[in-house]
N, C-alpha and C positions, 0 to 999 in steps of 0.2 A: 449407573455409570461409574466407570472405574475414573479413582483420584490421584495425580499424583503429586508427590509433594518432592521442593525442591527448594536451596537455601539461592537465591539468587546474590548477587555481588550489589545489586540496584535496589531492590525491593524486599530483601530480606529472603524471610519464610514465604512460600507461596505454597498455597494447593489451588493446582491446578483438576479444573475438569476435563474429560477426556475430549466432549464437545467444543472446546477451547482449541483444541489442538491444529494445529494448519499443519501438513505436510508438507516440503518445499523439495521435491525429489531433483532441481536443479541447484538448489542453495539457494544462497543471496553471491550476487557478483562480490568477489574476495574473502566468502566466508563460506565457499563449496562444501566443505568439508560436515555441513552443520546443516540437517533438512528438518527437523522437527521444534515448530514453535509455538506459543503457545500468545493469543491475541487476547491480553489482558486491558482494559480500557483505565486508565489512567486516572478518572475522576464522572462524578454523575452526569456532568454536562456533554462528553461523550466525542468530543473537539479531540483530544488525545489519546491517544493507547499507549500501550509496551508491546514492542514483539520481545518477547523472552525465549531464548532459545534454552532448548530445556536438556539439550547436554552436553553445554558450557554456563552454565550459571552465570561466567563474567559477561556473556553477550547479552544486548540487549538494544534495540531498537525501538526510537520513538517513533509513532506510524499515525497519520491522518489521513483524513479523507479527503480530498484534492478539490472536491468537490465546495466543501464545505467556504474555500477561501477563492474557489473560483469557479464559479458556477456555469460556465460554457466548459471547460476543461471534457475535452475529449481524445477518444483513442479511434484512430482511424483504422476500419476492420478489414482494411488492407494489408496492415501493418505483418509483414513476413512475421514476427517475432511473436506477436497475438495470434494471427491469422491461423496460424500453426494449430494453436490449442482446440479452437472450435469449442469453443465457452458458449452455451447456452446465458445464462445466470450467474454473474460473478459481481464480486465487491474491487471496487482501486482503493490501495493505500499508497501515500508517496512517503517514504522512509523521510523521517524531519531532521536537521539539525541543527542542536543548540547549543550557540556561544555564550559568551558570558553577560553577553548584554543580551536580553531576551526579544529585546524589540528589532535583532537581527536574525531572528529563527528563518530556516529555508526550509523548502521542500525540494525531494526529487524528482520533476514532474515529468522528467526524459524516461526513467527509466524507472515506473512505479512495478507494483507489485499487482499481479490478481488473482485473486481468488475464487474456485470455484462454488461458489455456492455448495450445491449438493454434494461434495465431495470433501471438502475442506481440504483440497489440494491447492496449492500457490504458486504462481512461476515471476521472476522479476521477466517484464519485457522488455525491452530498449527499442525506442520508437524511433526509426529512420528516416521517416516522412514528417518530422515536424522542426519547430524551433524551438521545444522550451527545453527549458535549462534544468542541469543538474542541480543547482542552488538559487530557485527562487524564492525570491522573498515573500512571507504570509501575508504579511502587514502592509506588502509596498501595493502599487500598481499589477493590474495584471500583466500577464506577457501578452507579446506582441500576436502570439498566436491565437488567445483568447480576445482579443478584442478585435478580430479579424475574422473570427469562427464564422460560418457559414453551411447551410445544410448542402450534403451530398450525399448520394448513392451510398457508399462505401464507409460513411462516418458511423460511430456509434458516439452517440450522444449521452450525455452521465450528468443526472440531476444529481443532486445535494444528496437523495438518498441512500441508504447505506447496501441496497440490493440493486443491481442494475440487467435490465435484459438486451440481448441482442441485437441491435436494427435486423430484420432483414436487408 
């Protein structure tokens, strides 16, 4: 497997493995211009990553599992924005962000990331049929949509784990 190596502005030196790599042939909303990242996990317990974008070195984004802090958190396979892809096997990250006080860390669980499994292609979606927010909090309560979640036809449901497959 090819390596490559890059001085990031966050993390220093990094070599990167090519299996690391996520494609993102749409970007990230405001950062178009930038599709090749590399999904490095932040620490052994696996709660955090970096997306490092590997050609701007100053980019870089903190990425979670959505799952992990709220365990109903689903995408409905309705959603025109998913819908689209026709994802067999994919992973959700909600892009994090952190203030200075840590115990106000958010997630963006409106418009996460996924990715293809077998591909390691990424698209952000923006989910139109729900209510949770750009900035929820990890630490607080769930949203109102989680705690209201109920099985339907058209939901795809996402355990805590890090591979998730499609409802029919």
């Amino acid at each position: 497997m090819e390596e490559i190596q890059i001085v990031s502005d966050r993390l220093g030196e990094v070599e990167i493995d090519s299996s690391q790599i996520i494609e993102m042939p749409e970007g990230i909303i405001g950062f178009a211009g930038f599709s090749r990242y590399a999904y490095l996990p932040h620490d052994s317990d696996g709660v955090f990553a970096w997306l490092q974008c590997i050609d701007n070195p100053s980019l870089a984004f903190v990425v979670t599992n959505p799952m992990i802090f709220f365990p109903n958190y689903r995408i409905d396979g309705s959603e025109p924005d998913f819908a689209r892809l026709n994802l067999d096997q994919f992973k959700v990250l909600a892009i994090v962000t952190v203030p200075n006080d840590p115990k106000q860390i958010t997630g963006n669980l409106l418009a996460p990331l996924v990715i293809d499994s077998a591909t390691n292609r990424g698209w952000q979606v923006i989910l139109e049929k729900t209510d949770y927010p750009i900035r929820q909090p990890l630490f607080a309560a769930p949203p109102a949509e989680e705690a209201e979640a109920t099985e339907g036809e058209n939901v795809v449901h996402l355990s805590g784990e890090a591979e998730q497959k499609k409802a029919e």
